[in-house]
N, C-alpha and C positions, 0 to 999 in steps of 0.2 A: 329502409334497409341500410343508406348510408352512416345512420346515427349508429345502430343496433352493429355496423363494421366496425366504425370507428373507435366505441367507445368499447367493443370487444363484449356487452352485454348480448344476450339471449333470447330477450323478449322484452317487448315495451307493453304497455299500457297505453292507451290512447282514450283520455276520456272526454267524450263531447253533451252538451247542450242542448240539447234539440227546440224550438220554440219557446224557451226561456221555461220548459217544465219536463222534459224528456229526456231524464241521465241516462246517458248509456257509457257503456265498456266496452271496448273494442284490444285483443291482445293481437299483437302479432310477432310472430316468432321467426326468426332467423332460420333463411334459409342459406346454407353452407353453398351451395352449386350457385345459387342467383348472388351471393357475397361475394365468391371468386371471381367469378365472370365482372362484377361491379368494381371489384379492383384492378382487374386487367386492365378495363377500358380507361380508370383514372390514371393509372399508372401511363397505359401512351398517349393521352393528351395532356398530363403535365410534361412527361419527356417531350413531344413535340412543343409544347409553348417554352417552356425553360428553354429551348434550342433557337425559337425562332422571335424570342424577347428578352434578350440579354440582360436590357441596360431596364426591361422592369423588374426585373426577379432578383432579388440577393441573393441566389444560388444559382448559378447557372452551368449551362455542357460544360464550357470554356477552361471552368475552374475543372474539371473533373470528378464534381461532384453531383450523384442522383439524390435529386429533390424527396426521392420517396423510398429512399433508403431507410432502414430502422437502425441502421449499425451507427 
C-alpha cells in the first residue's frame, strides 16, 4: 500500500516465480480508508522524529517547517 500511496497509482501487479516454473499474478488494488489511515500514522512519526532529531533531519520543527507538507 505504501508504494501504490506514494506514487498515487491504483493497482500494482505483483509477479512472482514459484519453484523456478510457477508464474503467477497477483494485482492489488488500493485501498482509500487503509491509505489514509497509512498516512496519518506516517505523518505522526515523522513529526515526532523531525521534533526529537534535529541535528539528523535537514528539515526540522525548529525551522517551522512540516516535513510532510506538499505545499
Amino acid at each position: 500500500m505504501h508504494l501504490l500511496a506514494v506514487t498515487g497509482h491504483y493497482a500494482a501487479d505483483v509477479v512472482v516465480l514459484l519453484g523456478g516454473q510457477d508464474f503467477e499474478i497477483y494485482r492489488i488494488e488500493r485501498e482509500e480508508a487503509e491509505t489514509s489511515q497509512l498516512i496519518k500514522q506516517k505523518r505522526t512519526f515523522w513529526r515526532g522524529a523531525s521534533c526529537s532529531t534535529k541535528e539528523s533531519l535537514p528539515i526540522t520543527c525548529a525551522q517551522g517547517n512540516d516535513p510532510l507538507s506538499r505545499n
